[in-house]
C-alpha beads as a LAMMPS data file, in Angstrom:
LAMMPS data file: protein, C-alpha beads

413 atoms
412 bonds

1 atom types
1 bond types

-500.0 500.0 xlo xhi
-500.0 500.0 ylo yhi
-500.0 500.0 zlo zhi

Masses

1 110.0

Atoms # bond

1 1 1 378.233 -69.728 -106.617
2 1 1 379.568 -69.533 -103.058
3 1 1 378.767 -66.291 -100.328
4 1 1 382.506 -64.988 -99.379
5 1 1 382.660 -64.605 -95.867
6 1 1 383.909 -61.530 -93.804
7 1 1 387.374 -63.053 -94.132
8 1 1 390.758 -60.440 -93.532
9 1 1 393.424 -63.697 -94.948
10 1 1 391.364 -63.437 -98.133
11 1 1 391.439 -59.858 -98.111
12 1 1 395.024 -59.127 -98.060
13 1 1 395.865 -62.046 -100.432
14 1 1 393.684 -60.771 -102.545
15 1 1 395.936 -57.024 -102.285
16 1 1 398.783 -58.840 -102.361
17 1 1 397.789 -60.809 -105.853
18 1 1 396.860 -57.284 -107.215
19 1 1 400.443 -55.720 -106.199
20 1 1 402.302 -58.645 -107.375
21 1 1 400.933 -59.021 -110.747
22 1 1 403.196 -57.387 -113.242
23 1 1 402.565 -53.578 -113.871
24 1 1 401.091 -54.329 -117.748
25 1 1 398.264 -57.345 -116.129
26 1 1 397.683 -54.875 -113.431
27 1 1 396.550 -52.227 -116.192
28 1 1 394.846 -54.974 -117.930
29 1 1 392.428 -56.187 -114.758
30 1 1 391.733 -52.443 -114.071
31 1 1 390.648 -51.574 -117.233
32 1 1 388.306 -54.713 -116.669
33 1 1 387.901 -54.299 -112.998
34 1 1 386.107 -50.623 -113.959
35 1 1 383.187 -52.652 -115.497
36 1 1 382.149 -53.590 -112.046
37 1 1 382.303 -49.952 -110.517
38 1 1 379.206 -47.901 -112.204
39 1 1 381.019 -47.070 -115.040
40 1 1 379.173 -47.345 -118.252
41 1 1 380.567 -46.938 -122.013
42 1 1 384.432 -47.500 -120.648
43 1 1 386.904 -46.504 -122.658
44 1 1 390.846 -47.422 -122.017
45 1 1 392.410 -44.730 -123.774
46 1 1 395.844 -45.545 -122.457
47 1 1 397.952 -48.401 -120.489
48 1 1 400.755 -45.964 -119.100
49 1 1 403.055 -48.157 -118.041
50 1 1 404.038 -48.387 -114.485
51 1 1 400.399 -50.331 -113.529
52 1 1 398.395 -47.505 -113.897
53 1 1 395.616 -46.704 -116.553
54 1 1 393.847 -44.183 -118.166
55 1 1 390.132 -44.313 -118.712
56 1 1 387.103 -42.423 -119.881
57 1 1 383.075 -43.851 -118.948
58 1 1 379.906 -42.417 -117.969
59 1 1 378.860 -42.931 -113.898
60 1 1 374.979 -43.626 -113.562
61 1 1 373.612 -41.402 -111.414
62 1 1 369.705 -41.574 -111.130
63 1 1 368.534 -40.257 -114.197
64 1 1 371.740 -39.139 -114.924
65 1 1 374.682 -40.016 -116.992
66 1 1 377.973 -37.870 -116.239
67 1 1 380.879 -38.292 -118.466
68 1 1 384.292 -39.496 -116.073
69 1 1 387.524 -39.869 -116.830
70 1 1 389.780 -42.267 -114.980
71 1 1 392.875 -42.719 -113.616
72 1 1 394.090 -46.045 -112.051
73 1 1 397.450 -46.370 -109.886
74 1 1 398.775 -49.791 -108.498
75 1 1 400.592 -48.368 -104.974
76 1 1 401.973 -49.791 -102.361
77 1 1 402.211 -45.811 -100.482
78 1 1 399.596 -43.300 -99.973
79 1 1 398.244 -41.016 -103.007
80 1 1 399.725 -37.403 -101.993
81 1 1 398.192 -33.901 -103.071
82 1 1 400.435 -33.960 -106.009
83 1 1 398.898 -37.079 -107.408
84 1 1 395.676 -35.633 -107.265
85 1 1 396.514 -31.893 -108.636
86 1 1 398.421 -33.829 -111.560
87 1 1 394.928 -35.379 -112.196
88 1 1 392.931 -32.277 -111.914
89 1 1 394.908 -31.095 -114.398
90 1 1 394.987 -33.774 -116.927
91 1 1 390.549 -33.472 -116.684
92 1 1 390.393 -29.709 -116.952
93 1 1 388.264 -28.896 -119.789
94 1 1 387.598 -32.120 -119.980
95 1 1 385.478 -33.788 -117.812
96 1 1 383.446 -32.135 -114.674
97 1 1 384.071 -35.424 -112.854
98 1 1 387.487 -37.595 -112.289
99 1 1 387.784 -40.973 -110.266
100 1 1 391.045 -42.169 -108.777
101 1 1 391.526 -45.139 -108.535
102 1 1 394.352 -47.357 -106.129
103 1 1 395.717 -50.721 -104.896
104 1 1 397.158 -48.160 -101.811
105 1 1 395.200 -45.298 -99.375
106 1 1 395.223 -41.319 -99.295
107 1 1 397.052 -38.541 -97.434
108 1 1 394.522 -36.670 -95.997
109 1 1 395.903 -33.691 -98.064
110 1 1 394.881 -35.778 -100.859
111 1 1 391.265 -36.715 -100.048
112 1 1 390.490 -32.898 -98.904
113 1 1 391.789 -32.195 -102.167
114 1 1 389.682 -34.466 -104.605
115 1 1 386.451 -34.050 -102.169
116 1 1 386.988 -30.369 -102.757
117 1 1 388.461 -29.341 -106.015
118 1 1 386.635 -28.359 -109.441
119 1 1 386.009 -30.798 -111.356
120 1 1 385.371 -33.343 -108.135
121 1 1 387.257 -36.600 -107.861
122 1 1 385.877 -39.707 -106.947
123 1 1 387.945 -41.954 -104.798
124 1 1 388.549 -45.314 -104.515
125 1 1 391.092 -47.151 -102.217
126 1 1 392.802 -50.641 -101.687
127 1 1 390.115 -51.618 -99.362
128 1 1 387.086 -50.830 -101.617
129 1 1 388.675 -52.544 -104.892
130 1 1 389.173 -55.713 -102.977
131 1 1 385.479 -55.370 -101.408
132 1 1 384.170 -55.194 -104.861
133 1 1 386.240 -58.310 -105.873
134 1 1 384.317 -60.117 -103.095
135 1 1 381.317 -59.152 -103.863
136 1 1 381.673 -60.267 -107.370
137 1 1 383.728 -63.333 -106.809
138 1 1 387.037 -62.102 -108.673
139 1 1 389.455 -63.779 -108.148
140 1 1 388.107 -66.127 -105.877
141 1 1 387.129 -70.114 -106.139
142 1 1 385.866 -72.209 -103.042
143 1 1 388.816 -74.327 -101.196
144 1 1 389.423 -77.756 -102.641
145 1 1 389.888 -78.687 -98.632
146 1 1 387.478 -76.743 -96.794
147 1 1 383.792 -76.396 -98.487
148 1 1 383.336 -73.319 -96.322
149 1 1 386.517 -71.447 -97.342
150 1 1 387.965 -69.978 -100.302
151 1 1 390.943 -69.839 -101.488
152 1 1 392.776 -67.621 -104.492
153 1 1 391.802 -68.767 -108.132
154 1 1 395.077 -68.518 -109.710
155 1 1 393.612 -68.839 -113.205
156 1 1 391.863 -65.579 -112.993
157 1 1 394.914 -63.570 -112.126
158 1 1 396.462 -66.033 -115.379
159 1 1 393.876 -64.750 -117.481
160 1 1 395.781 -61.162 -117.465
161 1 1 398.799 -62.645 -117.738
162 1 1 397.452 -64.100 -120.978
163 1 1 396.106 -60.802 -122.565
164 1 1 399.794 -59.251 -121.882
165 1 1 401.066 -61.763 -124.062
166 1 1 398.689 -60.912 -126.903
167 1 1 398.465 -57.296 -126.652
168 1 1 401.780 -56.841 -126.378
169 1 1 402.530 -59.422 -129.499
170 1 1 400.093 -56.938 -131.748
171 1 1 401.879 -54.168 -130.438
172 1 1 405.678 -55.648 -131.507
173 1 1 404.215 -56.654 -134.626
174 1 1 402.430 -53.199 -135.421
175 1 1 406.027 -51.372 -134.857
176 1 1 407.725 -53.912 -137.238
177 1 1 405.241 -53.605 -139.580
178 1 1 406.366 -49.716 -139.994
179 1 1 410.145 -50.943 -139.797
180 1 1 410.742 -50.084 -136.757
181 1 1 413.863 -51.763 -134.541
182 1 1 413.103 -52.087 -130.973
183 1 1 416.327 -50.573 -130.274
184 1 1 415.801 -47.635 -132.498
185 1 1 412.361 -47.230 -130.850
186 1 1 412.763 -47.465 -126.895
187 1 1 415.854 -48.457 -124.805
188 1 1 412.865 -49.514 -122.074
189 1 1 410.972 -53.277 -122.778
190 1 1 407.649 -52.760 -124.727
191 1 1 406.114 -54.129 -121.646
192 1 1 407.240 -50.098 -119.546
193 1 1 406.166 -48.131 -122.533
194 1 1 402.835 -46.587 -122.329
195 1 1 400.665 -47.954 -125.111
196 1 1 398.080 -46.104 -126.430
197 1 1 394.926 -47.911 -127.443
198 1 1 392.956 -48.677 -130.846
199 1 1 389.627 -49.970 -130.322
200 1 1 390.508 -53.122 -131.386
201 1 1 393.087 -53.566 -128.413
202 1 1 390.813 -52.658 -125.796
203 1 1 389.145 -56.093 -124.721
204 1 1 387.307 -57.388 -121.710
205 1 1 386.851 -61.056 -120.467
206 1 1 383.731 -63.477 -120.846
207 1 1 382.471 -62.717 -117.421
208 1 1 382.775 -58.818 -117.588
209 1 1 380.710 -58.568 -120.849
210 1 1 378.158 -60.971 -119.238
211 1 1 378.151 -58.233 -115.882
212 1 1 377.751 -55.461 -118.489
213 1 1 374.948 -57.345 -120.617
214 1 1 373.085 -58.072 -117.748
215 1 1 373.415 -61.841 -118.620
216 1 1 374.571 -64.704 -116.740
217 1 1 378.467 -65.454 -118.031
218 1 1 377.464 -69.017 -118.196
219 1 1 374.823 -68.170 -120.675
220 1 1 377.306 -66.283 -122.717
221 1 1 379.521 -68.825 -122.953
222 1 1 376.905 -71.261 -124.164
223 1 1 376.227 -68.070 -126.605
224 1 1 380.003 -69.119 -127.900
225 1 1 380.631 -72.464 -128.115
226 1 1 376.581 -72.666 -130.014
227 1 1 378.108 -69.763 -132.384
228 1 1 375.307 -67.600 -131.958
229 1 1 378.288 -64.979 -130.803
230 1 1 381.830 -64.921 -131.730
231 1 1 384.636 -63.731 -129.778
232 1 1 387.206 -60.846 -131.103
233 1 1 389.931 -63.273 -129.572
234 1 1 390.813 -66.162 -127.644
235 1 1 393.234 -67.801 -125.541
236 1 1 393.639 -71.602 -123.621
237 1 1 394.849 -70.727 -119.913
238 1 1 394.774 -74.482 -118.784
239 1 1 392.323 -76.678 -119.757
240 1 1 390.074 -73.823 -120.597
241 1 1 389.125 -71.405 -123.354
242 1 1 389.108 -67.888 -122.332
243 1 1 386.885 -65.131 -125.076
244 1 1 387.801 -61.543 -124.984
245 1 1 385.578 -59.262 -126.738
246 1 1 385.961 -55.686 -127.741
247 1 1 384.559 -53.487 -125.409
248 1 1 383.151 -50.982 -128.082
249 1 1 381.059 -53.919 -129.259
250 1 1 378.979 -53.960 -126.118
251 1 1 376.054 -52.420 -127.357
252 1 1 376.529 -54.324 -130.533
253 1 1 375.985 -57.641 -129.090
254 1 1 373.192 -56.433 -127.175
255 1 1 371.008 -54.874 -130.181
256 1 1 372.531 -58.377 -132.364
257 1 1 371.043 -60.534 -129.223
258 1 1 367.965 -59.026 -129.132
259 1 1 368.596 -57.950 -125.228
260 1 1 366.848 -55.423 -122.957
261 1 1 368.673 -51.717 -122.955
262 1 1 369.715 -50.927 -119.338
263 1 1 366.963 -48.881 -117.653
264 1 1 367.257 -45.338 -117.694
265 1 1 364.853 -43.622 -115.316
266 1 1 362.921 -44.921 -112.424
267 1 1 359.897 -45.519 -113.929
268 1 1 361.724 -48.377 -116.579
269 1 1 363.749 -49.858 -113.705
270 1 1 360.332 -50.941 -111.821
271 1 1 358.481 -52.258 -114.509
272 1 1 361.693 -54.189 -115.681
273 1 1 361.931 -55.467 -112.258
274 1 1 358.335 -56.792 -111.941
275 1 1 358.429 -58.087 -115.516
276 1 1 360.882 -60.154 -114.004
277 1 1 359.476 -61.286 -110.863
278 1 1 356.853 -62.706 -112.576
279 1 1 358.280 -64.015 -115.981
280 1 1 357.323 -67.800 -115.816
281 1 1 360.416 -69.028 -117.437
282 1 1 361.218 -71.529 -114.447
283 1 1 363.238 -74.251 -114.642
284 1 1 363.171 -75.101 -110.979
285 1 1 360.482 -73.217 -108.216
286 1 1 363.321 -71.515 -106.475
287 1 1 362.771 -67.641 -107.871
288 1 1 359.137 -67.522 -106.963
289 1 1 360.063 -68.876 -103.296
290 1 1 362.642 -66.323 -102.999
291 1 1 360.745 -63.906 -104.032
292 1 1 358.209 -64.327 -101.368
293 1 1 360.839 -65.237 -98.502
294 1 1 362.515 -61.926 -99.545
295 1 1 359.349 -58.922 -99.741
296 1 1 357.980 -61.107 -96.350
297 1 1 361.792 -60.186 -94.823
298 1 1 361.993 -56.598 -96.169
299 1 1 362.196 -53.947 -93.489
300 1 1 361.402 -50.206 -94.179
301 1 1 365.208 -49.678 -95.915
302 1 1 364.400 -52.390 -98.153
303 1 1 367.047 -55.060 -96.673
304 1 1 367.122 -58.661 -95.962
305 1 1 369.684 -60.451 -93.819
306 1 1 370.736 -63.037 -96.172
307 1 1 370.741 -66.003 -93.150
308 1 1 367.031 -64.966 -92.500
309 1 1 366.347 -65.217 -95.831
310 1 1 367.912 -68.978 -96.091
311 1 1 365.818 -69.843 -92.913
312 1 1 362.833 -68.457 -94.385
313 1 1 363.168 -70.051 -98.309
314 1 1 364.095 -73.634 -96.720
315 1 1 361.115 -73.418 -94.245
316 1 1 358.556 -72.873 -97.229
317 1 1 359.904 -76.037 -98.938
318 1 1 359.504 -77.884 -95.757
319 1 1 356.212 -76.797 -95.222
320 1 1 355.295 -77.835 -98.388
321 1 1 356.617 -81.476 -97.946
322 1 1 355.189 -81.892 -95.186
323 1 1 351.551 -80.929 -96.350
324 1 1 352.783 -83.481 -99.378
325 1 1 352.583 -80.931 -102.266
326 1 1 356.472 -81.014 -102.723
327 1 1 358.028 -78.463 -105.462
328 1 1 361.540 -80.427 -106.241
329 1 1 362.306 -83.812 -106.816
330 1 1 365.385 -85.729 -106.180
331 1 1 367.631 -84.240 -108.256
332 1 1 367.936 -80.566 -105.853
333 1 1 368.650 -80.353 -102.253
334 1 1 365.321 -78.954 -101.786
335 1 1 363.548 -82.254 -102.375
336 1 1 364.695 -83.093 -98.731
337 1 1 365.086 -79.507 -97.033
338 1 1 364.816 -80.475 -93.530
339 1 1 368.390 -82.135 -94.272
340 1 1 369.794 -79.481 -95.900
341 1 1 371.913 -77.504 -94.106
342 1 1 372.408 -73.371 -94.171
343 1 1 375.261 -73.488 -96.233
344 1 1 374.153 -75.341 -98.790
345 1 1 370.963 -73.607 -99.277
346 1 1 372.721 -70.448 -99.155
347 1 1 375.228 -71.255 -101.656
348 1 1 371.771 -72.436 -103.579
349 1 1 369.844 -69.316 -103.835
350 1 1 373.336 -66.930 -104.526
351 1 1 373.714 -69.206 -107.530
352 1 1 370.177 -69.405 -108.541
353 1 1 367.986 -67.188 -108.336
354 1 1 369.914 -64.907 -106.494
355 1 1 372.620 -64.202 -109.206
356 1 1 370.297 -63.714 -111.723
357 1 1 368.577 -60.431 -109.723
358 1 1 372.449 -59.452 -109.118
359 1 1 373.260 -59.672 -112.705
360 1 1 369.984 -57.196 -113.734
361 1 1 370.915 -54.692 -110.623
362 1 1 367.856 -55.173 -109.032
363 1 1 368.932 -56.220 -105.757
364 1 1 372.290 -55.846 -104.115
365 1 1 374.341 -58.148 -101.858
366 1 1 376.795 -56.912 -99.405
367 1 1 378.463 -60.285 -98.179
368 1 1 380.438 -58.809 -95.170
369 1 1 377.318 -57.567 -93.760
370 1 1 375.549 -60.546 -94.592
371 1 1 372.989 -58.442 -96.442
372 1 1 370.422 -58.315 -99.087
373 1 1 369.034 -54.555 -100.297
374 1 1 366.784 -54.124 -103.311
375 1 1 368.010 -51.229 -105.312
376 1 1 367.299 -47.807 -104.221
377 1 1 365.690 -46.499 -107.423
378 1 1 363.673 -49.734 -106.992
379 1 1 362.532 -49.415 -103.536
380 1 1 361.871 -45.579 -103.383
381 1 1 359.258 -46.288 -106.742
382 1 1 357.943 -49.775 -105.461
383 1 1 353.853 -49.285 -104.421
384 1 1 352.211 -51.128 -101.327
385 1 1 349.443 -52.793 -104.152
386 1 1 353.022 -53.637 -106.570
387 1 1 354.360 -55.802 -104.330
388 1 1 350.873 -57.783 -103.265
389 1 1 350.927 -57.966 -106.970
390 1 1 354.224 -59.719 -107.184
391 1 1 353.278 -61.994 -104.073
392 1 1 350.106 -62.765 -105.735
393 1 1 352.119 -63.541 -108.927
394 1 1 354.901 -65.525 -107.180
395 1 1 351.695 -68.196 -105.851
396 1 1 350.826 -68.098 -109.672
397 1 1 354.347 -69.413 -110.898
398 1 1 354.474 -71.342 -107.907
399 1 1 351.298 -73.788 -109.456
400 1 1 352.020 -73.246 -112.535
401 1 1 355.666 -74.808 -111.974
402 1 1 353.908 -77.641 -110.272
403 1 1 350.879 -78.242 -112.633
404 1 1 353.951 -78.059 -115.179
405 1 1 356.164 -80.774 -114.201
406 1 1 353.536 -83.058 -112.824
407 1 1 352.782 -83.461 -116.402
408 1 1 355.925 -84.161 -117.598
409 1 1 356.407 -86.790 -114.453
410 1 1 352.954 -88.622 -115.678
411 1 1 354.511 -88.356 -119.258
412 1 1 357.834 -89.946 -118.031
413 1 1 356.536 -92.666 -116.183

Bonds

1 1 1 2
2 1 2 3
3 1 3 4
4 1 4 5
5 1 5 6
6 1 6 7
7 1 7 8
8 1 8 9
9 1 9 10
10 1 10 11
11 1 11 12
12 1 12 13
13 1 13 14
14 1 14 15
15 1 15 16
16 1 16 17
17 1 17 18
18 1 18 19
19 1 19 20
20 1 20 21
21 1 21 22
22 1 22 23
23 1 23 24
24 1 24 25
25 1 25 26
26 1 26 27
27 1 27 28
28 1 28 29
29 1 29 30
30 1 30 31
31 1 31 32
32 1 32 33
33 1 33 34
34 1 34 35
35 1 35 36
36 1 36 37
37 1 37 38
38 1 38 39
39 1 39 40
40 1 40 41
41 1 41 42
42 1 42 43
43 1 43 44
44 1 44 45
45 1 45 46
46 1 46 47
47 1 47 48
48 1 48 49
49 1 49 50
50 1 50 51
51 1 51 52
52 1 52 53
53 1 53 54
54 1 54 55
55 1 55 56
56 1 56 57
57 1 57 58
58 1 58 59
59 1 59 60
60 1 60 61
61 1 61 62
62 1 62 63
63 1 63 64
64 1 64 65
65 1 65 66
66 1 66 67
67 1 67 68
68 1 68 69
69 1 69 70
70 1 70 71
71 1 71 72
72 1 72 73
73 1 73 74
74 1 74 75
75 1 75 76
76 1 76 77
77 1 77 78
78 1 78 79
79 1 79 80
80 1 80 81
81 1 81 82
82 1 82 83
83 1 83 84
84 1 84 85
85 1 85 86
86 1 86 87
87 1 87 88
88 1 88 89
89 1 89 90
90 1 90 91
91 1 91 92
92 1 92 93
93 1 93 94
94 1 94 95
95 1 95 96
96 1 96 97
97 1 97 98
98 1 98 99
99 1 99 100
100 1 100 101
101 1 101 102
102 1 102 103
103 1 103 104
104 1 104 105
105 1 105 106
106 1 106 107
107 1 107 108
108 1 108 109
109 1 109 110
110 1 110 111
111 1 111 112
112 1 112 113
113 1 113 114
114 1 114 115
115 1 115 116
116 1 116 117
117 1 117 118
118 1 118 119
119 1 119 120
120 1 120 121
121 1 121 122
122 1 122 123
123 1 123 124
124 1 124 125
125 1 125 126
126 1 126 127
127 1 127 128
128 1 128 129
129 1 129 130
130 1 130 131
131 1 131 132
132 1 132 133
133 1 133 134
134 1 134 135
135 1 135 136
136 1 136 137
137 1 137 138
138 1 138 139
139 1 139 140
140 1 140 141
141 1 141 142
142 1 142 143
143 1 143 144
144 1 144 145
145 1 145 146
146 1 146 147
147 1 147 148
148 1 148 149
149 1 149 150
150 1 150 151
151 1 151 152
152 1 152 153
153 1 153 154
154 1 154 155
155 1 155 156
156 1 156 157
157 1 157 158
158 1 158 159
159 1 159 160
160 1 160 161
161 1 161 162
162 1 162 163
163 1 163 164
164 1 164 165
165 1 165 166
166 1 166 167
167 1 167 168
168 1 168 169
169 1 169 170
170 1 170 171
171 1 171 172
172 1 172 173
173 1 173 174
174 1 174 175
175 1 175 176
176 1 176 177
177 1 177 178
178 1 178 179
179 1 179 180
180 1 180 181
181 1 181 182
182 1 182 183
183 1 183 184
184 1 184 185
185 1 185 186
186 1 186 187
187 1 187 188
188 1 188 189
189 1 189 190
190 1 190 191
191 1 191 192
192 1 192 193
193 1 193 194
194 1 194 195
195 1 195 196
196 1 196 197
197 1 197 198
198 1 198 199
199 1 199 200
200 1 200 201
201 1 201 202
202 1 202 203
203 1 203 204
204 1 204 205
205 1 205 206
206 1 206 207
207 1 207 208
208 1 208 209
209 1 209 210
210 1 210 211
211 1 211 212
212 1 212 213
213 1 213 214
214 1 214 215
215 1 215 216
216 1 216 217
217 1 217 218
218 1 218 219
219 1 219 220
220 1 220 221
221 1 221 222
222 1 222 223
223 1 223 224
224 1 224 225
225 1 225 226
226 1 226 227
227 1 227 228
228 1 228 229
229 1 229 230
230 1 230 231
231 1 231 232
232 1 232 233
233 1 233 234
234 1 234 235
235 1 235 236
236 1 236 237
237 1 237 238
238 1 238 239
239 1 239 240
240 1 240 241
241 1 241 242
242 1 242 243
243 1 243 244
244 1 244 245
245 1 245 246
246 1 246 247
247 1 247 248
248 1 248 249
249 1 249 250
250 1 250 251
251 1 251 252
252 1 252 253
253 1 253 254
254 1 254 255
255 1 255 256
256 1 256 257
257 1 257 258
258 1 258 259
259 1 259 260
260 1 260 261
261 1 261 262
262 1 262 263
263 1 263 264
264 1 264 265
265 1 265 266
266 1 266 267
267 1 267 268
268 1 268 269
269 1 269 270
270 1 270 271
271 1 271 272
272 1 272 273
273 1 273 274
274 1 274 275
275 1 275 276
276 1 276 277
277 1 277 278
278 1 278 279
279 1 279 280
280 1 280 281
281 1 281 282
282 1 282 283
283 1 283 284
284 1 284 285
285 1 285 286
286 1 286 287
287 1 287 288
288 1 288 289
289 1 289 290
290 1 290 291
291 1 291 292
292 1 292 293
293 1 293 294
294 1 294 295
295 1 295 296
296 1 296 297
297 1 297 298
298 1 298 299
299 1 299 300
300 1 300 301
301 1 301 302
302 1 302 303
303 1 303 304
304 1 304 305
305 1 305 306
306 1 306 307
307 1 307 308
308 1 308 309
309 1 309 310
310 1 310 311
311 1 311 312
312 1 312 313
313 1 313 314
314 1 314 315
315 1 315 316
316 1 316 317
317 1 317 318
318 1 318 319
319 1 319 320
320 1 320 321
321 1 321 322
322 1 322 323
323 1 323 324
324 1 324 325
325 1 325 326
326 1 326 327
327 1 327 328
328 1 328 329
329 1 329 330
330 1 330 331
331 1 331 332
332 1 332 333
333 1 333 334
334 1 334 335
335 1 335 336
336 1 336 337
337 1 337 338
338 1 338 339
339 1 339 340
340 1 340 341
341 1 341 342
342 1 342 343
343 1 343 344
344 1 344 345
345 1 345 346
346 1 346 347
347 1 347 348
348 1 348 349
349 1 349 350
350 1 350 351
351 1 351 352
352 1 352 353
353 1 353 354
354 1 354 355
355 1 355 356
356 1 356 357
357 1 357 358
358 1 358 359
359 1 359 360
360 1 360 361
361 1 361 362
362 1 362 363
363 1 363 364
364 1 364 365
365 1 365 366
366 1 366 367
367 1 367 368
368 1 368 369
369 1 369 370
370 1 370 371
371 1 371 372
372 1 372 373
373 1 373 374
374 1 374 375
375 1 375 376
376 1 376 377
377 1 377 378
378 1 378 379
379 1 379 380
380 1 380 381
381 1 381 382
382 1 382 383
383 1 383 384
384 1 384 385
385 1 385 386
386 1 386 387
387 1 387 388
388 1 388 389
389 1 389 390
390 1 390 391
391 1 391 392
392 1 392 393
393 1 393 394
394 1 394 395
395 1 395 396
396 1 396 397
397 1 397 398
398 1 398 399
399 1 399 400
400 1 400 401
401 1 401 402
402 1 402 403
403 1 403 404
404 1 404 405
405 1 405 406
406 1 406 407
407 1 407 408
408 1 408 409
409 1 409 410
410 1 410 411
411 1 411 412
412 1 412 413
């Protein structure tokens, strides 16, 4: 995994990929796009047509799970007033919470309006969609040229481009299978008409079931191809298979997989958390070091620059090389961390461990900033003698990774 910089080309390409994809992909990555926002239990109830969606979810709030529905609008101009009192009207009696959702900005008519109307709208603009794309790597792959760039990854934007094909094949051949002409039906394409969803339709990728399951994507997939879980569909963009799954099976595969259910108050959030910190399934020493780089970092607001944090995780290997009690062998950078340079140990611990506390929500990364922040419900509950605990723990892995693989070096040799 690679740390996006604070980059404005990669911004606005990113916009501009979003307002160029055709309106139907558009409605497809937003009703994917709203797994990454808070929004649990998603629903697409409707792709309307003109690049705009409509949803239903519950936002997390605390303790607290409040029932949303959803609107999404691909703009290139400012949401008015009248967008937003259409939408106030579609949720009355409905839903005591609506978020807006757009490629574009607001009037200021508009925001006064959703910040102060019953039911309350959330907003979300251009800006913000794109920031969450960074922070989750949408969209994104690192440059072929420059190791310390990135460029677009035009097979992600392909992938939608693939699911209009499908959908919109079950949807011609559901409307034949009644007898129904095209031309009798619609003098639009089937790709303008709004297209109201079965369960069966609504589908999300390989990656955003692995953000909602809490898993790594790359564990999924190895989930597939082993055929411990099967796919509701699947396409070849390129060279490489893509899985959709039904997003109403969510909570299927995670009671069939024998997963953890998502936290739901404070109290179950810590004790997940430090469950974690000091599970001993290690293949490498690297969680256990971050651990302790991170809680020695942490200031009062429970956040870690991430460059202090590389600083800090490489000198801890170092040290321990040059006591000669080395943790990694050849085969990892950190074998030799004296010459390793920042980069490459920061695009180290964002792929492992990092990613892993990402994936569970227990710490959050703000790459613009340059910032690490262990989750709020996390850090408010976390005791003084909790995280001495953890420390104390994170020594414990530490020798038992060693003691671990020594063995299996004397074995091999």
């Amino acid at each position: 995994m690679y740390t996006p910089p604070a980059n404005p080309d990669i911004k606005r390409e990113l916009k501009k990929q979003l307002l160029t994809l055709p309106a139907r992909s558009f409605e497809f990555f937003a009703g994917e796009f709203l797994v990454y926002v808070g929004l649990e239990a998603v629903s697409v109830t409707r792709y309307i047509g003109d690049g705009g969606i409509d949803a239903q979810g519950n936002l997390v709030a605390g303790l607290f799970r409040i029932p949303v529905g959803v609107q999404v609008k691909r703009h290139k101009n400012n949401v008015h007033r009248s967008d937003i009192d259409k939408f106030i009207g579609a949720l009355s009696g409905r839903f005591s919470q609506g978020m807006f959702m757009t490629t574009a900005s607001y009037a200021p008519s508009a925001l006064q309006k959703a910040s102060t109307s019953i039911p309350h709208i959330l907003t979300l603009n251009g800006d913000q969609i794109v920031s969450v794309m960074i922070e989750h790597r949408l969209g994104l792959k690192i440059s072929s040229v420059h190791s310390q760039k990135l460029d677009i990854d035009p097979d992600y934007f392909a992938t939608f481009e693939a699911m209009r094909g499908m959908l919109l094949g079950h949807v011609t051949e559901a409307r034949q299978s009644y007898g129904i002409e095209a031309s009798q039906f619609s003098t639009t394409t089937v790709d303008e008409q709004p297209l109201d969803l079965k369960p069966e339709d609504d589908l999300i990728s390989l990656n955003a079931l692995g953000y909602a399951l809490r898993v790594d994507p790359n564990t999924v997939r190895r989930w597939v191809e082993h055929e411990k879980l099967h796919p509701d569909a699947s396409q070849m963009v390129g060279e490489r298979s893509i899985y959709y799954f039904r997003r109403d099976r969510i909570e299927q595969i995670r009671k069939s997989l024998g997963l953890e259910n998502i936290p739901t108050s404070s109290d179950e959030w810590k004790q997940e958390f430090l469950d974690f910190a000091k599970s001993r399934n290690l293949s490498r020493s690297y969680k256990p070091v971050m651990v302790k780089a991170f809680f020695k970092l942490v200031d009062r607001e429970g956040k870690v620059k991430i460059d202090d944090l590389v600083r800090e995780f490489r000198d801890y290997y170092a040290q321990r090389l040059a006591a000669g009690e080395p943790l990694e062998q050849d085969a990892s950078i950190m074998a030799n961390p004296t010459e390793a340079n920042d980069s490459a140990v920061k695009r180290l611990i964002i792929g492992n461990p990092l990613q892993r506390f990402l994936i569970k929500n227990f710490i959050e990364y703000f790459p613009e900033e340059g910032v690490l922040r262990i989750a709020p419900q996390l850090w408010q509950e976390l005791h003084y003698y909790e995280v001495v605990d953890t420390l104390k723990s994170a020594d414990e892995q530490i020798s038992y990774y060693v003691s671990r693989h020594g063995k299996r070096r004397r074995a091999s040799s």
